[in-house]
N, C-alpha and C positions, 0 to 999 in steps of 0.2 A: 874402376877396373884395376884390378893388381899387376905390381908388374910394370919394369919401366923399359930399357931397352934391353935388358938380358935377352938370351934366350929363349925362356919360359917366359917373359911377356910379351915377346914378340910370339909365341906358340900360342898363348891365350888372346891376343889381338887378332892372331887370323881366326880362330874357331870363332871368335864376334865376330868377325866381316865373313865369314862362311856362314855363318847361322844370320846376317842380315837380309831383313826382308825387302832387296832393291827394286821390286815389280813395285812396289808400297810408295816408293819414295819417289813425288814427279822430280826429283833435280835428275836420278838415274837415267829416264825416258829422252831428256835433253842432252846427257852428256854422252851416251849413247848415241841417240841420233847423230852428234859431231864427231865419235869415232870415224876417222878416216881409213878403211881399211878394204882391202876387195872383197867383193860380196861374195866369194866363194866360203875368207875364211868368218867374214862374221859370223854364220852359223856353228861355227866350230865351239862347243862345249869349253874345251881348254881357251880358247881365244876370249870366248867373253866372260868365263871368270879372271882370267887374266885382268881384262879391262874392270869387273867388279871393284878387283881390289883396289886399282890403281884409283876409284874413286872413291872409297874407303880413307883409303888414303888423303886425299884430297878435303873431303868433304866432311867424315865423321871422327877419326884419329888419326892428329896430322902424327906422330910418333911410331905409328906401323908400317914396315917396311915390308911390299910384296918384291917380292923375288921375281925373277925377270923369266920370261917365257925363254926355255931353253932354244937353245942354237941348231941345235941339232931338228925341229920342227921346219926347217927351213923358211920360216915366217920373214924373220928378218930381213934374208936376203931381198926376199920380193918387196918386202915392206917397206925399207931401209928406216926400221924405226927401233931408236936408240933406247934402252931401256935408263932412261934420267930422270932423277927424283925430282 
């Protein structure tokens, strides 16, 4: 993949962790499972690509940086969980 930490690799790292196929991948179904979060917002579309990436991260390009679910969803407050790489 091209592209190291600029900008534009960071933009072409997310379109691969958006275009990853995580149903595909049993480590997903596991690190999933261990998301700690209230079950209202796990359903929430934005909450778990949120969590996608951060696995992304973790698992397939440790060098892609997802960006933190905004403040303003008021997740954090309830959640009290700190957006750290």
């Amino acid at each position: 993949m091209a592209g190291g930490g600029g900008p534009e690799g960071q933009q072409e790292k997310k379109a691969a962790a958006e275009g990853y196929a995580y149903e595909k991948d049993p480590r997903w179904a596991d690190y999933w499972s261990n998301v700690l979060i209230p079950q209202q917002h796990a359903g929430r579309p934005d909450v778990q690509r949120h969590f996608q990436l951060k696995f992304y991260q973790r698992y397939i390009v440790h060098t892609f940086l997802p960006l933190c679910l905004s403040l303003s969803l008021g997740i954090f407050k309830e959640l009290r969980i700190a957006c750290v790489l």
